[in-house]
C-alpha positions, 0 to 999 in steps of 0.5 A: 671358662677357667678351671672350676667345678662342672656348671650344669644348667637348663633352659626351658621353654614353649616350642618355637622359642629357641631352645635348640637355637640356644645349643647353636649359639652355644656352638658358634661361642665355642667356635670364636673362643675355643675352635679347637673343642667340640660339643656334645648333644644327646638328644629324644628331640628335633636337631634340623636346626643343628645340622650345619654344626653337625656336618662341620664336626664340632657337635657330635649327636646322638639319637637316645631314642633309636637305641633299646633300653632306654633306662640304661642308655639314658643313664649311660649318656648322663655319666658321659658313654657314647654308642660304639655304633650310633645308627644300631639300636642294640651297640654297646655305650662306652665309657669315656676317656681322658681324651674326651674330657679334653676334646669337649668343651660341653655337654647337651641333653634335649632334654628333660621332657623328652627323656621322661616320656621316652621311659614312660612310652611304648617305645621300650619304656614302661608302657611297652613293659605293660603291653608285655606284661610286665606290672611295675608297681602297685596298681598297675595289673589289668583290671586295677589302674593297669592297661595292657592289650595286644592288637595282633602283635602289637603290644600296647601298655598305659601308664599310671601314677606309680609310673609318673612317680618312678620317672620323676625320681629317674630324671632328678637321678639323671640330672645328677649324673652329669655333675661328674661330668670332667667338662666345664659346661653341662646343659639341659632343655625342657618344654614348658608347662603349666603346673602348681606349687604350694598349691598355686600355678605356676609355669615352669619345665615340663617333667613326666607331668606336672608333679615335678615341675615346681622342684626341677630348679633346685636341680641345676645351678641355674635355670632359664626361661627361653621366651618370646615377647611382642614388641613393635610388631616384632618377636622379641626374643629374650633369656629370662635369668629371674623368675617373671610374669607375663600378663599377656599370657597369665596375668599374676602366674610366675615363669620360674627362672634362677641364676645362681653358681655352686656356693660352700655351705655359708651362714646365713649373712654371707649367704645373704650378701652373697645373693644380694650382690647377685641380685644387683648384678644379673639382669631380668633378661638378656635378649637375643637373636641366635648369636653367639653373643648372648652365650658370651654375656652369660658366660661373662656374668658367671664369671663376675658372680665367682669374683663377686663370691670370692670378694665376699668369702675368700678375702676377708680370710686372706686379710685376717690372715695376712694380718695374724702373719 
Protein backbone atom coordinates (compact mmCIF):
# COMPACT_ATOMS: atom_id res chain seq x y z
CA UNK A 1 0.00 0.00 0.00
CA UNK A 2 3.12 2.34 -0.10
CA UNK A 3 4.08 4.60 2.45
CA UNK A 4 1.76 7.40 2.55
CA UNK A 5 -0.27 9.15 4.97
CA UNK A 6 -3.10 7.19 7.17
CA UNK A 7 -6.39 6.66 4.69
CA UNK A 8 -9.36 6.52 6.80
CA UNK A 9 -12.61 5.54 4.93
CA UNK A 10 -16.19 4.16 5.74
CA UNK A 11 -18.86 2.06 4.16
CA UNK A 12 -22.13 2.04 4.89
CA UNK A 13 -25.24 0.16 4.19
CA UNK A 14 -28.84 -1.64 5.08
CA UNK A 15 -28.32 -4.95 6.99
CA UNK A 16 -27.53 -7.88 4.89
CA UNK A 17 -25.75 -6.02 2.37
CA UNK A 18 -22.09 -7.03 3.47
CA UNK A 19 -20.72 -4.48 5.51
CA UNK A 20 -18.91 -6.92 7.93
CA UNK A 21 -18.47 -9.26 4.68
CA UNK A 22 -16.31 -6.27 3.62
CA UNK A 23 -14.02 -6.40 6.79
CA UNK A 24 -13.60 -10.39 5.62
CA UNK A 25 -12.64 -9.46 2.16
CA UNK A 26 -10.32 -7.08 3.51
CA UNK A 27 -8.89 -10.12 5.67
CA UNK A 28 -8.36 -12.35 2.81
CA UNK A 29 -6.52 -9.34 0.46
CA UNK A 30 -4.23 -8.93 3.38
CA UNK A 31 -3.88 -12.72 3.38
CA UNK A 32 -2.46 -12.74 -0.34
CA UNK A 33 -0.53 -9.73 -0.13
CA UNK A 34 0.63 -9.00 3.41
CA UNK A 35 0.59 -12.61 5.22
CA UNK A 36 2.81 -11.51 7.76
CA UNK A 37 0.30 -8.51 9.03
CA UNK A 38 -2.84 -8.79 11.10
CA UNK A 39 -5.88 -6.80 11.25
CA UNK A 40 -7.50 -5.01 13.90
CA UNK A 41 -11.46 -4.59 14.59
CA UNK A 42 -13.38 -2.98 17.26
CA UNK A 43 -16.64 -3.77 17.17
CA UNK A 44 -20.55 -2.92 19.30
CA UNK A 45 -21.79 -5.06 16.34
CA UNK A 46 -22.34 -9.13 15.01
CA UNK A 47 -18.66 -10.79 13.94
CA UNK A 48 -20.24 -14.64 13.10
CA UNK A 49 -19.09 -13.93 9.98
CA UNK A 50 -15.46 -13.08 10.99
CA UNK A 51 -15.03 -16.10 13.17
CA UNK A 52 -12.54 -18.02 10.67
CA UNK A 53 -10.46 -14.87 10.44
CA UNK A 54 -10.46 -14.81 14.18
CA UNK A 55 -9.62 -18.40 15.22
CA UNK A 56 -6.74 -18.22 12.62
CA UNK A 57 -5.32 -15.09 14.54
CA UNK A 58 -4.92 -12.64 11.60
CA UNK A 59 -8.13 -10.25 12.95
CA UNK A 60 -7.65 -9.68 16.62
CA UNK A 61 -11.57 -8.50 18.13
CA UNK A 62 -12.86 -6.48 20.37
CA UNK A 63 -15.96 -6.28 22.20
CA UNK A 64 -16.56 -2.09 22.93
CA UNK A 65 -19.75 -3.08 24.42
CA UNK A 66 -18.57 -5.47 27.29
CA UNK A 67 -16.48 -2.92 28.88
CA UNK A 68 -17.87 0.07 31.20
CA UNK A 69 -17.32 3.34 30.50
CA UNK A 70 -17.82 3.55 27.01
CA UNK A 71 -17.08 7.56 26.55
CA UNK A 72 -13.53 6.64 27.53
CA UNK A 73 -13.28 2.91 25.81
CA UNK A 74 -14.46 4.17 22.66
CA UNK A 75 -11.92 7.03 22.80
CA UNK A 76 -9.39 4.87 23.63
CA UNK A 77 -10.01 2.38 20.79
CA UNK A 78 -10.09 5.26 18.32
CA UNK A 79 -6.28 6.39 19.31
CA UNK A 80 -5.31 2.68 18.96
CA UNK A 81 -5.16 1.22 23.00
CA UNK A 82 -6.19 -2.30 23.29
CA UNK A 83 -7.84 -3.87 26.69
CA UNK A 84 -5.13 -5.51 29.14
CA UNK A 85 -7.96 -8.35 29.47
CA UNK A 86 -10.42 -8.41 26.89
CA UNK A 87 -13.17 -10.77 28.56
CA UNK A 88 -13.36 -8.14 31.85
CA UNK A 89 -15.31 -5.21 31.74
CA UNK A 90 -13.30 -3.15 34.22
CA UNK A 91 -9.33 -3.82 32.56
CA UNK A 92 -7.24 -1.28 31.90
CA UNK A 93 -6.96 0.17 27.79
CA UNK A 94 -3.03 0.18 26.99
CA UNK A 95 -1.51 2.52 24.48
CA UNK A 96 -0.09 1.07 21.57
CA UNK A 97 3.56 0.49 20.72
CA UNK A 98 5.98 0.79 17.92
CA UNK A 99 5.26 -3.04 17.54
CA UNK A 100 1.84 -2.45 16.87
CA UNK A 101 2.12 -0.12 14.45
CA UNK A 102 4.29 -2.76 12.52
CA UNK A 103 2.37 -5.72 13.24
CA UNK A 104 -1.10 -4.24 11.77
CA UNK A 105 -1.80 -3.66 8.27
CA UNK A 106 -5.60 -1.97 9.36
CA UNK A 107 -7.91 -0.96 11.73
CA UNK A 108 -11.80 -1.75 11.80
CA UNK A 109 -14.63 0.05 13.62
CA UNK A 110 -18.21 -1.73 13.43
CA UNK A 111 -18.96 1.24 13.53
CA UNK A 112 -20.48 4.56 13.67
CA UNK A 113 -23.96 3.57 14.40
CA UNK A 114 -23.27 1.30 16.97
CA UNK A 115 -20.85 3.31 18.72
CA UNK A 116 -23.45 6.24 19.00
CA UNK A 117 -26.02 4.47 20.34
CA UNK A 118 -23.70 2.60 22.95
CA UNK A 119 -23.15 6.37 24.35
CA UNK A 120 -26.66 7.22 24.17
CA UNK A 121 -27.97 3.54 25.89
CA UNK A 122 -28.42 2.22 29.30
CA UNK A 123 -25.76 0.36 28.93
CA UNK A 124 -23.36 2.92 30.53
CA UNK A 125 -24.21 5.56 28.36
CA UNK A 126 -26.40 8.77 28.75
CA UNK A 127 -29.36 7.00 29.23
CA UNK A 128 -28.06 4.89 32.08
CA UNK A 129 -26.50 8.43 33.55
CA UNK A 130 -30.37 9.51 33.65
CA UNK A 131 -31.63 6.60 35.41
CA UNK A 132 -29.01 7.40 38.10
CA UNK A 133 -29.69 10.80 38.19
CA UNK A 134 -27.21 12.26 36.55
CA UNK A 135 -28.96 15.37 33.99
CA UNK A 136 -26.50 16.16 31.17
CA UNK A 137 -27.46 19.25 29.58
CA UNK A 138 -30.52 21.80 29.67
CA UNK A 139 -33.53 19.81 29.67
CA UNK A 140 -32.80 17.00 30.74
CA UNK A 141 -34.37 16.75 34.51
CA UNK A 142 -37.77 14.73 35.15
CA UNK A 143 -40.53 16.66 34.47
CA UNK A 144 -38.68 18.74 31.57
CA UNK A 145 -37.84 16.70 28.56
CA UNK A 146 -35.96 14.22 31.07
CA UNK A 147 -37.08 10.82 31.80
CA UNK A 148 -35.38 8.71 34.78
CA UNK A 149 -37.41 5.88 37.00
CA UNK A 150 -36.07 2.92 38.72
CA UNK A 151 -38.14 -0.57 38.43
CA UNK A 152 -37.03 -2.11 41.80
CA UNK A 153 -33.03 -1.64 41.13
CA UNK A 154 -33.31 -1.20 37.61
CA UNK A 155 -32.47 2.29 36.61
CA UNK A 156 -33.87 3.12 33.55
CA UNK A 157 -32.87 6.89 31.62
CA UNK A 158 -34.21 8.39 28.30
CA UNK A 159 -32.69 10.57 26.03
CA UNK A 160 -33.04 13.84 24.40
CA UNK A 161 -32.23 16.18 21.90
CA UNK A 162 -28.93 17.71 23.95
CA UNK A 163 -27.98 14.10 24.24
CA UNK A 164 -28.22 13.62 20.15
CA UNK A 165 -26.38 16.89 19.66
CA UNK A 166 -23.66 15.48 22.32
CA UNK A 167 -22.83 12.23 20.69
CA UNK A 168 -23.13 13.42 16.97
CA UNK A 169 -20.08 16.18 17.85
CA UNK A 170 -18.26 12.53 20.06
CA UNK A 171 -18.45 10.42 16.68
CA UNK A 172 -17.08 13.11 14.33
CA UNK A 173 -14.36 13.75 17.33
CA UNK A 174 -13.76 9.85 17.35
CA UNK A 175 -13.49 9.52 13.61
CA UNK A 176 -10.85 12.11 14.05
CA UNK A 177 -8.89 10.21 16.28
CA UNK A 178 -8.05 7.59 14.20
CA UNK A 179 -6.33 9.90 11.57
CA UNK A 180 -3.14 9.43 13.80
CA UNK A 181 -3.34 5.94 13.55
CA UNK A 182 0.60 4.76 12.27
CA UNK A 183 -1.25 1.99 10.01
CA UNK A 184 -1.79 2.37 6.25
CA UNK A 185 -5.62 1.71 6.30
CA UNK A 186 -8.52 2.74 8.82
CA UNK A 187 -11.93 1.74 8.17
CA UNK A 188 -15.48 2.21 9.33
CA UNK A 189 -19.05 0.75 8.88
CA UNK A 190 -22.53 2.41 9.38
CA UNK A 191 -26.02 1.41 8.94
CA UNK A 192 -28.07 3.06 6.71
CA UNK A 193 -30.92 5.80 7.16
CA UNK A 194 -33.09 7.94 5.51
CA UNK A 195 -32.55 11.60 6.28
CA UNK A 196 -32.57 15.48 4.94
CA UNK A 197 -29.93 17.56 3.71
CA UNK A 198 -30.68 21.08 2.61
CA UNK A 199 -34.02 20.11 3.43
CA UNK A 200 -34.30 17.29 0.94
CA UNK A 201 -33.82 13.32 1.60
CA UNK A 202 -31.44 11.65 1.15
CA UNK A 203 -29.80 8.31 2.43
CA UNK A 204 -26.80 8.03 3.89
CA UNK A 205 -24.81 6.64 7.24
CA UNK A 206 -26.70 6.36 10.23
CA UNK A 207 -25.33 8.65 13.21
CA UNK A 208 -27.01 9.06 16.61
CA UNK A 209 -30.31 10.12 14.43
CA UNK A 210 -30.41 11.62 11.38
CA UNK A 211 -29.00 15.12 12.02
CA UNK A 212 -25.53 14.16 11.18
CA UNK A 213 -26.17 12.12 8.61
CA UNK A 214 -25.71 14.50 5.54
CA UNK A 215 -21.92 15.99 7.20
CA UNK A 216 -20.43 12.30 7.89
CA UNK A 217 -18.87 12.06 4.19
CA UNK A 218 -16.91 15.10 5.00
CA UNK A 219 -15.62 13.13 7.79
CA UNK A 220 -13.42 10.49 5.84
CA UNK A 221 -11.35 10.41 2.57
CA UNK A 222 -13.85 8.23 1.25
CA UNK A 223 -17.33 7.05 1.62
CA UNK A 224 -19.17 4.03 0.28
CA UNK A 225 -22.20 2.52 -0.43
CA UNK A 226 -22.65 -1.48 0.33
CA UNK A 227 -25.55 -2.37 -1.97
CA UNK A 228 -27.69 -5.05 -3.29
CA UNK A 229 -29.35 -4.82 -6.47
CA UNK A 230 -31.73 -7.35 -8.38
CA UNK A 231 -30.61 -8.46 -11.65
CA UNK A 232 -31.64 -11.84 -13.48
CA UNK A 233 -33.38 -13.02 -10.47
CA UNK A 234 -30.02 -12.96 -8.73
CA UNK A 235 -28.51 -10.52 -5.90
CA UNK A 236 -26.18 -8.58 -7.17
CA UNK A 237 -23.83 -7.24 -4.86
CA UNK A 238 -22.02 -3.81 -5.57
CA UNK A 239 -19.69 -0.97 -3.90
CA UNK A 240 -21.05 2.30 -4.92
CA UNK A 241 -17.82 4.67 -5.06
CA UNK A 242 -20.33 7.69 -6.27
CA UNK A 243 -23.35 9.23 -5.11
CA UNK A 244 -26.56 7.16 -7.04
CA UNK A 245 -30.21 6.43 -7.19
CA UNK A 246 -31.96 3.49 -7.01
CA UNK A 247 -35.65 4.13 -8.00
CA UNK A 248 -36.47 0.65 -7.21
CA UNK A 249 -36.44 1.96 -3.67
CA UNK A 250 -36.79 5.89 -3.95
CA UNK A 251 -37.42 7.12 -7.11
CA UNK A 252 -34.95 10.77 -7.26
CA UNK A 253 -33.35 10.11 -3.37
CA UNK A 254 -29.46 10.21 -3.51
CA UNK A 255 -27.50 7.41 -1.74
CA UNK A 256 -24.36 9.50 -0.85
CA UNK A 257 -21.27 8.12 -1.71
CA UNK A 258 -17.48 9.88 -2.33
CA UNK A 259 -13.89 8.40 -3.27
CA UNK A 260 -11.46 10.99 -2.86
CA UNK A 261 -7.46 10.82 -1.47
CA UNK A 262 -6.11 13.30 1.04
CA UNK A 263 -5.17 16.55 -1.37
CA UNK A 264 -2.83 19.85 0.07
CA UNK A 265 -4.70 23.00 -0.18
CA UNK A 266 -4.68 23.67 -4.01
CA UNK A 267 -6.45 26.60 -6.20
CA UNK A 268 -9.31 26.21 -7.47
CA UNK A 269 -8.18 25.06 -11.18
CA UNK A 270 -5.60 22.33 -10.13
CA UNK A 271 -8.23 21.64 -7.45
CA UNK A 272 -10.66 21.12 -10.71
CA UNK A 273 -8.23 19.13 -12.85
CA UNK A 274 -7.54 17.19 -10.15
CA UNK A 275 -11.08 15.61 -9.64
CA UNK A 276 -12.11 15.88 -12.92
CA UNK A 277 -9.55 13.13 -13.87
CA UNK A 278 -10.76 11.30 -10.79
CA UNK A 279 -14.09 11.45 -12.13
CA UNK A 280 -13.03 9.69 -15.53
CA UNK A 281 -11.13 7.15 -13.50
CA UNK A 282 -13.37 5.87 -10.73
CA UNK A 283 -16.30 3.85 -11.73
CA UNK A 284 -19.94 4.04 -10.44
CA UNK A 285 -19.72 0.92 -8.82
CA UNK A 286 -17.33 -2.30 -8.22
CA UNK A 287 -19.26 -5.51 -7.93
CA UNK A 288 -18.43 -8.00 -5.62
CA UNK A 289 -18.82 -11.47 -4.19
CA UNK A 290 -16.91 -11.67 -0.95
CA UNK A 291 -13.67 -11.87 -2.34
CA UNK A 292 -10.78 -10.43 -1.73
CA UNK A 293 -10.85 -9.02 -5.26
CA UNK A 294 -12.68 -6.32 -5.11
CA UNK A 295 -10.34 -4.90 -1.93
CA UNK A 296 -7.33 -5.16 -4.71
CA UNK A 297 -9.38 -3.12 -7.28
CA UNK A 298 -9.96 -0.66 -4.75
CA UNK A 299 -6.56 -0.40 -3.50
CA UNK A 300 -5.41 -0.40 -7.30
CA UNK A 301 -7.49 2.67 -7.79
CA UNK A 302 -6.31 4.78 -4.63
CA UNK A 303 -3.32 3.96 -6.01
CA UNK A 304 -3.90 5.42 -9.71
CA UNK A 305 -5.71 8.51 -8.25
CA UNK A 306 -2.00 9.34 -6.17
CA UNK A 307 -0.29 9.00 -9.77
CA UNK A 308 -2.95 11.00 -11.18
CA UNK A 309 -2.64 13.92 -8.49
CA UNK A 310 1.12 13.65 -8.73
CA UNK A 311 0.89 14.30 -12.54
CA UNK A 312 -1.22 17.28 -11.81
CA UNK A 313 0.56 18.76 -8.76
CA UNK A 314 4.02 17.48 -8.43
CA UNK A 315 5.46 17.49 -11.82
CA UNK A 316 4.64 20.35 -13.51
CA UNK A 317 7.05 21.75 -10.29
CA UNK A 318 10.03 19.27 -11.05
CA UNK A 319 9.87 20.47 -15.07
CA UNK A 320 10.18 24.29 -13.98
CA UNK A 321 12.71 23.47 -11.91
CA UNK A 322 14.64 21.42 -13.70
CA UNK A 323 14.30 23.92 -16.42
CA UNK A 324 15.56 26.98 -14.06
CA UNK A 325 18.72 24.59 -13.26
Amino acid sequence: MGQHRTNVIAWYGDSGNGKTSLIGSLCKFMMEKYPNKKGRLYTADNTAVLEPYMEAGILDVYRVDVRDHPFETLDCATRGYWPAKPDDPKTKMLPPTPADWEKYLFFAYEGLTNFSDLMLSNRGGLAKMMGGDKHIGPGTRPGEDGISFKDGEFEVGGNTRTHYFLVQKLISDLVRNTYSLQVPLVCWTAHEVRATEDNKPIYGPAVAGKAATKDVQKWFDALIHAHTVKKNNDIEYRLYLKEHYDDAIAKGIPFKAVTRLPLPLLDRKTKAQVEGKWDQLIPQYMEWTGDSDVIAKYMDLRKRMRELANQIIIKPVEKKENAST
